[in-house]
N, C-alpha and C positions, 0 to 999 in steps of 0.2 A: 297793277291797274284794277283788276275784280278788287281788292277788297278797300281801293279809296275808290270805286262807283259806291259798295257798299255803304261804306261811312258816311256817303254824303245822300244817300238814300235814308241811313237813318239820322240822320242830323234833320234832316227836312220835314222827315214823319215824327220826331220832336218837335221839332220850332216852328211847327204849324198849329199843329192843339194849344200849346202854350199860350204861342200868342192870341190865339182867338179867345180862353178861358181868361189874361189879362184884361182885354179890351171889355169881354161881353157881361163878366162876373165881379163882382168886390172880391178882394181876397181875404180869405178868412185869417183871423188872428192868430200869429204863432205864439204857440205856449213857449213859455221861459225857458232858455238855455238853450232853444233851437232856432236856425231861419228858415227861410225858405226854400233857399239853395239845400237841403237837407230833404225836406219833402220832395221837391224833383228829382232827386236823384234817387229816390225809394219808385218815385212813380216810373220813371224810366226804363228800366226792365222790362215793365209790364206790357209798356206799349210796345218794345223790343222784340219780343213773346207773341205778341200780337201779329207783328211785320212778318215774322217767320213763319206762322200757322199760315197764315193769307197764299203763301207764295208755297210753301209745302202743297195747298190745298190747289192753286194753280197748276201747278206744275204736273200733280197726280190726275186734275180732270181732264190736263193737254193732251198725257200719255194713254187714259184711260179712250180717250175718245181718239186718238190718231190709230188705236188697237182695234177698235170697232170700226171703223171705218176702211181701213185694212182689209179687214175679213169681209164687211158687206159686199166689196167691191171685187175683192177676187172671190169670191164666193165661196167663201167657209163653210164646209158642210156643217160643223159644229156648230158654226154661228147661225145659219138659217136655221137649225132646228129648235136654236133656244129661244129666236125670238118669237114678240106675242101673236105678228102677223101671218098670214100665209105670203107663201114666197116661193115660187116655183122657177127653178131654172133649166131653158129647153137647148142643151149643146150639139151642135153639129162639128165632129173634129176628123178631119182630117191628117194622119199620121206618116211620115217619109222616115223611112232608118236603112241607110243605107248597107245595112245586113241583114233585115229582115224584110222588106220591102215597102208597098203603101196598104194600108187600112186605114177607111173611113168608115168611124159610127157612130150611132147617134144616142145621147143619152139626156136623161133628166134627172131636175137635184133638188133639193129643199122638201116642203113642207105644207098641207094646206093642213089646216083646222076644221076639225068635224062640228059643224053645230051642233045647240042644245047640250052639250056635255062640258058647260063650265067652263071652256079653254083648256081643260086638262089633257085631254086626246086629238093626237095628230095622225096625220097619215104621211109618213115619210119616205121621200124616195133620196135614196142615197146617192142616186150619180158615180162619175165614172172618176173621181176626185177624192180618194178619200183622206190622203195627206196633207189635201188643200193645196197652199203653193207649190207644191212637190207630188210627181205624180205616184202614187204608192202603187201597194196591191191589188190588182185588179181580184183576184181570187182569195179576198179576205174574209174567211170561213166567220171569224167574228162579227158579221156583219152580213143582211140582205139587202138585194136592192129596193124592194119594196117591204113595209112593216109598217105596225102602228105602234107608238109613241106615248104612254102613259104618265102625265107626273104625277108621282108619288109626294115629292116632298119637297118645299125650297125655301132658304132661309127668307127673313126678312132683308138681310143683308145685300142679298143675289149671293152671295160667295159658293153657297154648298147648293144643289140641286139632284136629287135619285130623280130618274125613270125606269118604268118598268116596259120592257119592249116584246115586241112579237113579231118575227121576221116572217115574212109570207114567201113561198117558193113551192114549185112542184112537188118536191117531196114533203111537204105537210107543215107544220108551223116549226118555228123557233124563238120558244120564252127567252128572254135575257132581261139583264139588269145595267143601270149604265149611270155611273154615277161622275159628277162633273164638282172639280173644285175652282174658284179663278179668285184671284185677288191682288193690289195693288204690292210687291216687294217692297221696294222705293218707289218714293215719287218718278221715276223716269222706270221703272221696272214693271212689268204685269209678267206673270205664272197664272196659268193653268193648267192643271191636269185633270184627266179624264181615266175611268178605267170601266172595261166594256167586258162581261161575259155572257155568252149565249150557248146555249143547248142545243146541237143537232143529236134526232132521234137515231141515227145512220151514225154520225161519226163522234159522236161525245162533244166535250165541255171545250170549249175555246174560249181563250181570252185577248183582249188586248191594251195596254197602257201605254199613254203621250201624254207626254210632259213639254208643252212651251213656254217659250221665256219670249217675251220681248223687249227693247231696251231704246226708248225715244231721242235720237240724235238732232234733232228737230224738230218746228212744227209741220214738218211735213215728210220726214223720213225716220226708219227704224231699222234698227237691228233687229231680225228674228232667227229663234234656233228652235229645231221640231224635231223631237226625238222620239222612237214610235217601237213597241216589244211587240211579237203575236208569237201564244204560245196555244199549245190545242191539247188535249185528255192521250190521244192516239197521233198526234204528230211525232216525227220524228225532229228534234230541238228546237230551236224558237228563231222565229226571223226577226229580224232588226233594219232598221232604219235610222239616220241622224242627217240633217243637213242646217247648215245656215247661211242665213245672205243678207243683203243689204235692200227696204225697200224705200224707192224714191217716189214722192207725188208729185208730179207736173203741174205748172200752172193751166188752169181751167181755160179750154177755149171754146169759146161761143157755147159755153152754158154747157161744155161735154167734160169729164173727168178721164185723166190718162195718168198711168203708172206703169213704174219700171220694176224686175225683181232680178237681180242677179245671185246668183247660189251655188254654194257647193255641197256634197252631199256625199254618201256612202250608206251601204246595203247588205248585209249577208246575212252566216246561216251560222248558225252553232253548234248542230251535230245533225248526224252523224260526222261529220267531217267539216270542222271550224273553216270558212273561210269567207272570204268579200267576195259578195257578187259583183258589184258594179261599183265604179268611180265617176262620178259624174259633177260635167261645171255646165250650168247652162242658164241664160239670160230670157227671162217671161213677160214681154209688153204690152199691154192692155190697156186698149182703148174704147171710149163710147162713143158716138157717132151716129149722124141721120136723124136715131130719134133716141128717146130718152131710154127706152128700152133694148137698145140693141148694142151687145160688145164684141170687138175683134181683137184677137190675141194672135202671138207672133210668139212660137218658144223655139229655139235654137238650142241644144245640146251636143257636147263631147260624151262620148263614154268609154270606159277603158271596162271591158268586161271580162268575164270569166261563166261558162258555162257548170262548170264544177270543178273542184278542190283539184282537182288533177289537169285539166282544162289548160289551155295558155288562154293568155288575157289578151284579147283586140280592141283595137281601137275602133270606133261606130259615128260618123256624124247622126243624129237624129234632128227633125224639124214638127214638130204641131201645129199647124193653122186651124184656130178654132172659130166660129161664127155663134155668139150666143143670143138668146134675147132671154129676156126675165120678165116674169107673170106677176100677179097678185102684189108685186112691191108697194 
């Protein structure tokens, strides 16, 4: 069935030029020994070549933009710091685990732009999100909460982009550097990776590298995979992170946007003593509502953990109710 819709797609993107250059043009005189039927079949390729560029070229802006869109919406830390505007987000989160108990707190995320310096320099605040859909490291050394944001360098392309960074905290500054790649795989495919190192004067050089994939099942749904190393000068081996899920976009109501994220995921440690922290499935839904600036989120999780290598592994219902609004959008 796909490739007689094909055929008859390109039969039509034929026999529509054709006939309009019969009706509209004289036809020029075939030189001896050839017809017509000879020339069209040379020209047909071309416009063949053509159909296919169009629909490559569709099909990469669908996925390019359902990727962005994705991240706006859940609030990509990555993504609010790339783009050109400020963009501040104020979370109030409420947390239930039923082995650790309740914490509620409150954090903020994105980016405002410093005037007079060109759009080069931000002041970024990092939030309590650093994984994005997936909640990571809260004590990721690679990283402060508060820092300014320098660009260095960005293709014409967008594809490559350095910063150079400076994390602000009680104990005194932390230079790093941060460099981001993204580009389309396939038409239906986006990668990005990112790779972050910073300097604390106390504890040495830390790094970290993530690499995402995403994969367009729709125009309104995606496979994503987030895969995330932090390794440190004075740590003992490097932590890890991988998960992936499926995300879905709901139909809009009354001018509000709502989405679905289900995932699975997995976490550990590689030395001194190799082993998985946690196994985790858990469903993320997020909604806008009231007014254009304010979101409610519902996250439900399983987890099958492990304290350490020696440790037995429990089971953990956990739940997040989060209340957001968003600034400067």
């Amino acid at each position: 069935m796909p490739w007689r819709l094909i055929s008859i797609c390109l039969t039509l993107s034929l026999a529509f030029p054709l006939g309009a250059l019969a009706l509209d043009e004289p036809v020029d005189a075939v030189p001896s020994g050839e017809t017509q039927a000879d020339h069209e079949v040379i020209d047909a390729p071309v416009r063949g070549s053509a159909w296919v560029d169009s629909s490559h070229r569709f099909a990469t802006d669908r996925t390019l933009a359902l990727t962005r869109w994705v991240d706006g919406f859940f609030g990509d830390s990555e993504g609010d710091s790339e783009i050109a505007d400020s963009r501040l987000r104020l979370k109030v989160t409420t947390d239930w685990d039923e082995r650790r108990g309740v914490e509620t707190r409150l954090s903020i995320g994105g980016k405002i732009n410093l005037p007079r310096l060109e759009d080069r320099v931000d002041l970024v605040f990092r939030g309590d999100d650093p994984d994005e859909l997936v909640e990571g490291d809260q004590d990721d050394p690679s990283q402060s909460q508060v820092g300014l944001q320098v660009r260095i360098d960005q293709s014409d392309t967008g594809k490559h982009r350095t910063d150079f960074t400076v994390g602000l905290s009680s104990a005194g500054p932390k230079p790093g550097v941060k460099y981001l790649y993204q580009t389309m795989w396939t038409p239906k495919t986006s990668l990005r990776v990112s790779q972050r190192a910073q300097y604390d004067f106390d504890d040495g050089a830390f790094g970290a590298t993530k690499l995402d994939l995403d994969y367009a099942l729709s125009e309104r749904s995606l496979i994503r995979t987030q895969n995330r190393v932090l390794y440190g000068e004075d740590s003992e081996g490097t932590k890890w992170s991988s998960n992936i899920g499926v995300v879905q976009q709901w139909a809009v109501a009354n001018g509000f946007e709502r989405a679905a994220y289900l995932y699975a995921g997995v976490k550990g440690l590689s030395e001194p003593d190799d082993y998985i922290e946690n196994y985790q499935v858990g469903l993320r839904l997020r909604a806008q509502g009231i007014r254009e600036f304010l979101f409610f989120e519902l996250e439900p999780t399983f987890n099958r953990r492990a304290e350490g290598p020696s440790s037995p592994r429990l089971s953990a219902w956990a739940v997040e109710a989060r209340i957001e609004f968003l600034l400067f959008d």
